[in-house]
C-alpha positions as CSV (number, residue, x, y, z in Angstrom):
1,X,172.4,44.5,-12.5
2,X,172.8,47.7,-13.0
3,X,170.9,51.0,-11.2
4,X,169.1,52.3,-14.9
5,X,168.4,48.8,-15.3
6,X,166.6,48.2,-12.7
7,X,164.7,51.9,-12.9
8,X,163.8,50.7,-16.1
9,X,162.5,47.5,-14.9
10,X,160.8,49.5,-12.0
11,X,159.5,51.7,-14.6
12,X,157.6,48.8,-16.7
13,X,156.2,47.2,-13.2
14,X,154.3,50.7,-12.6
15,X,153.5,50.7,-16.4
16,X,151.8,47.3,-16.0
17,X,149.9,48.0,-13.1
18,X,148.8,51.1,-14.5
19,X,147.6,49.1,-17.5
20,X,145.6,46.4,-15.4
21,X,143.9,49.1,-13.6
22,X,142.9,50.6,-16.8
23,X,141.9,47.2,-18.3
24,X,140.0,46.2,-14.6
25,X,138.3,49.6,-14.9
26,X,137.2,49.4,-18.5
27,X,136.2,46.0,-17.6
28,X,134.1,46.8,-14.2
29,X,132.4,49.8,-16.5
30,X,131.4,47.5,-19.3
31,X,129.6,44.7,-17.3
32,X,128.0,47.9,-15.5
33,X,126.2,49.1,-18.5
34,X,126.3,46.0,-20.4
35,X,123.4,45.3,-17.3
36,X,122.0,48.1,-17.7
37,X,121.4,46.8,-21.4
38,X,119.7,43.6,-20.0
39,X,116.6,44.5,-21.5
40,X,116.8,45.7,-25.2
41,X,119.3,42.5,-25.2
42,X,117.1,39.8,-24.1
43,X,114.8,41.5,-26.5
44,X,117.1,42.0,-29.3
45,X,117.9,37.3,-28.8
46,X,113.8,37.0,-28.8
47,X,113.1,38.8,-31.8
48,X,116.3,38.0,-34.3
49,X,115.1,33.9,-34.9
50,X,111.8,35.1,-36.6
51,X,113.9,36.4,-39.4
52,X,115.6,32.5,-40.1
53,X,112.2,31.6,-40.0
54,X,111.5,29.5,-43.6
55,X,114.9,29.1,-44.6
56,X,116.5,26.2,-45.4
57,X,118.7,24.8,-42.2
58,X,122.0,25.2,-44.0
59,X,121.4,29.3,-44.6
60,X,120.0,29.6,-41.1
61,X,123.6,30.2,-39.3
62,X,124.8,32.4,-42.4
63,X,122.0,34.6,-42.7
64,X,122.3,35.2,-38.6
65,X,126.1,36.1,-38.9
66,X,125.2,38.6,-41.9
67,X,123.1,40.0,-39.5
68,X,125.4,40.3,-36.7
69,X,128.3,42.1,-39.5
70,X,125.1,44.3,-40.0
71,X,124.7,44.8,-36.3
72,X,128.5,45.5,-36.0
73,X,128.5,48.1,-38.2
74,X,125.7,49.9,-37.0
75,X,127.0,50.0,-33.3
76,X,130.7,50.4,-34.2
77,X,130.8,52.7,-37.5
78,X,127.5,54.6,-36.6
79,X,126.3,54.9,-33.2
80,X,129.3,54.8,-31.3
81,X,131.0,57.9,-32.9
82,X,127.5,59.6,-32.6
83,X,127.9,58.7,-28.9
84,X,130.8,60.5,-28.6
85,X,130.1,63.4,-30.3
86,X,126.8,64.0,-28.4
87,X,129.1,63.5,-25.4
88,X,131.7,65.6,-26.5
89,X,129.4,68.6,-27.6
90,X,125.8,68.3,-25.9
91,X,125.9,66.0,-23.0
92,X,122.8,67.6,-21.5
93,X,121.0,65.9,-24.1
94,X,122.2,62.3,-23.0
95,X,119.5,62.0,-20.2
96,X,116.5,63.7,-22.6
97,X,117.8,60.8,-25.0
98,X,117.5,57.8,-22.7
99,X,114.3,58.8,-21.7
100,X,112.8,58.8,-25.1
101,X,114.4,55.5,-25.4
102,X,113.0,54.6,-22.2
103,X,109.7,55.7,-23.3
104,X,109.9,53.4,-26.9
105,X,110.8,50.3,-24.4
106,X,108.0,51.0,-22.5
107,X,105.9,51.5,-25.5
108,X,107.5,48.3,-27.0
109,X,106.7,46.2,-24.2
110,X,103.1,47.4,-23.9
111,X,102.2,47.3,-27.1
112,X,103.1,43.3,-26.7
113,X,101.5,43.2,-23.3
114,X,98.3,44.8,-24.6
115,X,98.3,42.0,-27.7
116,X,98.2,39.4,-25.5
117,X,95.5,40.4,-23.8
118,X,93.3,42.5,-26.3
119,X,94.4,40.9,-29.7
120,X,93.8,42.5,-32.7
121,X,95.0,43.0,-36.4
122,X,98.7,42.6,-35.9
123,X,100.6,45.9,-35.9
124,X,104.6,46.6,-35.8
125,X,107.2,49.5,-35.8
126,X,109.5,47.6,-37.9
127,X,110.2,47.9,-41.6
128,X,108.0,45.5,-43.5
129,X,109.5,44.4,-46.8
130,X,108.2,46.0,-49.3
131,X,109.3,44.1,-52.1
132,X,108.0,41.1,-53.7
133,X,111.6,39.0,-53.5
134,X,111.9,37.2,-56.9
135,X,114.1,34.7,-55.9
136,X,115.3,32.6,-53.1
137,X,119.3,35.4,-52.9
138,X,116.6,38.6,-52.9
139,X,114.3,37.5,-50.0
140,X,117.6,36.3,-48.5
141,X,118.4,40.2,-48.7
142,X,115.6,41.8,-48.0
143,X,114.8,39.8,-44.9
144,X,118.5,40.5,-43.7
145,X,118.2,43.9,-45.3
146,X,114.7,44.2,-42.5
147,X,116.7,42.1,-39.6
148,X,119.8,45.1,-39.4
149,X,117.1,48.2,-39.8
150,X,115.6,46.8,-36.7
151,X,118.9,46.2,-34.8
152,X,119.6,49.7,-35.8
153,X,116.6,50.4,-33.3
154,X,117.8,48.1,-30.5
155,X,121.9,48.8,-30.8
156,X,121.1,52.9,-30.9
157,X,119.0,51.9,-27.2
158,X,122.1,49.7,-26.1
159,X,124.7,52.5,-27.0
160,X,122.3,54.8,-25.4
161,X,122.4,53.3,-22.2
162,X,126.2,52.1,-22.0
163,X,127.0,56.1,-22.5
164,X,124.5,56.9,-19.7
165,X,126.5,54.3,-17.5
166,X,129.4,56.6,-17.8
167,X,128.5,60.0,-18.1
168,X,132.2,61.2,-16.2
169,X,134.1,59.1,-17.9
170,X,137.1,60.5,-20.3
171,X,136.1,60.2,-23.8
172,X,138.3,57.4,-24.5
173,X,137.2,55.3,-22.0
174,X,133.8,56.2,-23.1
175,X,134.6,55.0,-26.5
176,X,136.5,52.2,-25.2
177,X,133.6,50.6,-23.4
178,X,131.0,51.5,-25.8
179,X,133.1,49.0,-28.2
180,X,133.6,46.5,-25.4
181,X,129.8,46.5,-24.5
182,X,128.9,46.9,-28.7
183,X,130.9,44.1,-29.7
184,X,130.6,41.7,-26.4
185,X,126.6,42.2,-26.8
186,X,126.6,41.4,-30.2
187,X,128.8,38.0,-30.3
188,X,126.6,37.0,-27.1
189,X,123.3,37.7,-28.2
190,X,124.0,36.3,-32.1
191,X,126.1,33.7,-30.9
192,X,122.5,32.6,-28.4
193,X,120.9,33.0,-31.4
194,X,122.7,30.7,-33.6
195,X,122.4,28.1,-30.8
196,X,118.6,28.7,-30.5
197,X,117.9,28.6,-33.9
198,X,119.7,25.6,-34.6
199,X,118.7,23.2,-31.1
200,X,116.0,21.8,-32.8
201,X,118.5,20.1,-35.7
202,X,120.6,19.0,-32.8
203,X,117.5,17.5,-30.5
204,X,116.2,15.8,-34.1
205,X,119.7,14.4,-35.1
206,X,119.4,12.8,-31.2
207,X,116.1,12.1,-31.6
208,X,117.6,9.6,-34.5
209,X,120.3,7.8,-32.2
210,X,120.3,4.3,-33.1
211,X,121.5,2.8,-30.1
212,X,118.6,0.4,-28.5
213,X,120.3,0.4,-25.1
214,X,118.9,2.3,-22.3
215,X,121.6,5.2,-22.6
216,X,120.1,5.4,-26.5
217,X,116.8,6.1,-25.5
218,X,117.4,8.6,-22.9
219,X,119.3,10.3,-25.4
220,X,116.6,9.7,-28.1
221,X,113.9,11.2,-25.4
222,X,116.2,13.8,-24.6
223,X,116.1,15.2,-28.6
224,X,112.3,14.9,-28.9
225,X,111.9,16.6,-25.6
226,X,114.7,19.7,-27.5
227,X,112.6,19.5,-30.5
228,X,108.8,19.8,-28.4
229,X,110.3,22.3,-26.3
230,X,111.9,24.9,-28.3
231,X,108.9,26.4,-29.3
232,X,107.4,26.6,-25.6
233,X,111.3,28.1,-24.8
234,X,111.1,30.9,-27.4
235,X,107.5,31.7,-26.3
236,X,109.3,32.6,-22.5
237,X,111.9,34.4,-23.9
238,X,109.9,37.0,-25.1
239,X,107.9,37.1,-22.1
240,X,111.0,37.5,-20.5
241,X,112.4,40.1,-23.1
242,X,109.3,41.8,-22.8
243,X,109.0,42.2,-18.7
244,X,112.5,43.3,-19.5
245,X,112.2,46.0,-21.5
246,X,109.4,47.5,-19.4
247,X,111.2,47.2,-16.6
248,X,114.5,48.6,-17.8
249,X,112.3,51.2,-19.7
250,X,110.5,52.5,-16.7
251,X,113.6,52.7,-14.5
252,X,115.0,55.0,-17.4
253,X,112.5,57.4,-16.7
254,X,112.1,57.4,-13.2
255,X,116.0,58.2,-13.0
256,X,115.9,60.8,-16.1
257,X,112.7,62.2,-13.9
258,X,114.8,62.3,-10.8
259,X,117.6,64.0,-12.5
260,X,114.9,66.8,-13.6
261,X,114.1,67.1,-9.5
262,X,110.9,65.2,-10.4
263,X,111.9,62.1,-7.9
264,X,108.6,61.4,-6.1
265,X,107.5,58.2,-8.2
266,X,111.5,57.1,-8.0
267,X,111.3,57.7,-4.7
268,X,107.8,55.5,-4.2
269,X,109.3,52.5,-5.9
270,X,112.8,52.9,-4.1
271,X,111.1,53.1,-0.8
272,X,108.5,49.8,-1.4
273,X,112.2,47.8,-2.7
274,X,113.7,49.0,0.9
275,X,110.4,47.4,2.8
276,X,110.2,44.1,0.8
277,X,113.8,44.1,1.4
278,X,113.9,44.5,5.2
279,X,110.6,42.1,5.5
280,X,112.2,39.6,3.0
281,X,115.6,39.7,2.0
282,X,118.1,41.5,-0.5
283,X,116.7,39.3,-3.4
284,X,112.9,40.2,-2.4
285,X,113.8,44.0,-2.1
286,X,115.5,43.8,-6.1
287,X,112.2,42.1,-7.5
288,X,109.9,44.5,-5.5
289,X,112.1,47.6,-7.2
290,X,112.1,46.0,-10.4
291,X,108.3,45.4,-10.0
292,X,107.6,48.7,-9.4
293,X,109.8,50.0,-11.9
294,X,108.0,47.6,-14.2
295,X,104.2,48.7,-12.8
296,X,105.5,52.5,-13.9
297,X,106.7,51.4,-17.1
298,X,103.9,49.7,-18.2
299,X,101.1,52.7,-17.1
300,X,103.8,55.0,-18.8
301,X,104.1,52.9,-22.2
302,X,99.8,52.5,-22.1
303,X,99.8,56.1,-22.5
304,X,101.9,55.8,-25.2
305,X,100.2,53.7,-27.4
306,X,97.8,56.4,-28.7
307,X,100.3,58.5,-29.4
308,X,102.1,56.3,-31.4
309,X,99.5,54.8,-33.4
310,X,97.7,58.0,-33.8
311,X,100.6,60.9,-34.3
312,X,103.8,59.7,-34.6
313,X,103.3,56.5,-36.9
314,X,101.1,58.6,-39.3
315,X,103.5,61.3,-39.4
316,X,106.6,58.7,-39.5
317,X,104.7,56.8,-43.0
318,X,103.6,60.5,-44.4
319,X,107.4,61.4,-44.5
320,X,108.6,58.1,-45.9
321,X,105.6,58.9,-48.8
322,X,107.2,62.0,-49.7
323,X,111.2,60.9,-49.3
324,X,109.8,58.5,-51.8
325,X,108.2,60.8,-54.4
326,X,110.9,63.5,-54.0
């Protein structure tokens, strides 16, 4: 063999390596903020079945993958290419940013909190259609139309957070594992969703199992147990979605405070999550941070629920009045 033959060869090796290093590092920074993202994306699975909700079984899977192309697009062909020009040209604004996201999960998960325990007339952020749909295509649309304007919401909070992840990153691995953690969020939580949505056809069709043996009616209790419990299942997830996002919401802020030399509530909760975890373990010490983090979130979006229903939301439907009449 000869010597430039073997250079070359030499040559590829160090490429490769070079290539899985890249690959392990884009990989290592993706999962890293894709965490960070827990939150909005438990959230973002509990709140997409509602839209499926009074369609016919065989348009419930199409309808979700329309609105994952819809979620797509918004993360990939809108917010990621904002992403990188705020991090191109004003990166001192990324932490201001999160922490208004922060704030609207805090918010979001209050508000729910706060129904649950002093209900009143229903209220919501989201678009509401506004439309009488005259057939069965058009309220198809519209609800699809509603499903992607609140993923907008939710995918602009993920892509928010991934860039905060990696603030010293080169812009194309920036934009790299903003696509990684856009598209890898969206197939996961839309794929969950299309199972969700469509367990209780499965636990009905085994609820139907012929077979009179004993392995038949397991398998016949098993699919009435699927069916009962689906709705008690989606009832935790957005308990869970919304301890989530008031967790994830609150330690926003207490960072985006910290990095303002504000620290000393960061600084409270990071101290308690050192004693739990020296009294009671590693995992104790995570749930007492994320308690605390959740305790500060939840004061923090209480607050905030005057302000939105009394300043912002008014404001928000005034200038939708006049966009319309212009």
């Amino acid at each position: 063999m000869s010597v430039g033959l073997v250079a070359l060869l030499d040559d590829i090796a160090a490429l490769a390596k070079v290539a899985a290093a890249s690959l392990d590092d884009v990989a290592s920074q993706a999962a890293q903020a894709g965490t960070k993202a827990a939150g909005v994306v438990i959230d973002d699975a509990a709140v997409t079945p509602r839209y499926v909700v009074g369609f016919a079984a065989a348009r419930e899977v199409p309808i979700i993958g329309k609105i994952a192309i819809g979620s797509l697009r918004n993360k990939l062909l809108i917010l990621l290419p904002a992403a990188l020009i705020l991090s191109l040209l004003l990166p001192q604004a990324i932490t201001p940013l999160l922490m208004i996201g922060g704030l609207y999960l805090c918010y979001e998960g209050a508000e729910k909190v706060f129904e649950l325990v002093l209900p009143h007339a229903a209220h919501s952020h989201e678009a509401e259609l506004e439309t009488v749909a005259v057939d069965a295509r058009t309220f198809e649309d519209q609800k699809v139309a509603s499903a992607i304007k609140t993923d907008f919401i939710l995918s602009a909070e993920i892509m928010a957070i991934t860039l905060g992840a990696v603030p010293n990153a080169s812009l194309g691995m920036q934009a790299i594992v903003l696509a990684v953690v856009g598209v890898g969020i969206t197939i996961g939580v839309y794929g969950a969703v299309a199972l969700i949505v469509k367990a209780d056809d499965f636990g009905l069709m085994l609820s139907r199992y012929k077979a009179p043996s004993t392995p038949g009616k397991l398998i016949r209790g098993l699919g009435r147990g699927i069916v009962q419990g689906m709705p008690w299942f989606l009832k935790g997830l957005g308990v869970v979605g919304t301890a989530a996002m008031i967790w994830v919401g609150g330690g926003i802020v207490l960072h985006g405070f910290e990095q303002f030399g504000l620290g000393g509530a960061a600084h409270l909760v990071h101290d308690f999550s050192e004693a739990a975890e020296h009294a009671a373990g590693s995992a104790v010490g995570w749930l007492a941070g994320a308690a605390g983090s959740g305790a500060f979130g939840l004061v923090l979006g209480g607050l905030m629920i005057p302000i939105m229903s009394h300043c912002v939301s008014p404001l928000w439907r005034r200038a939708k009045l006049q966009l319309k009449s212009a």
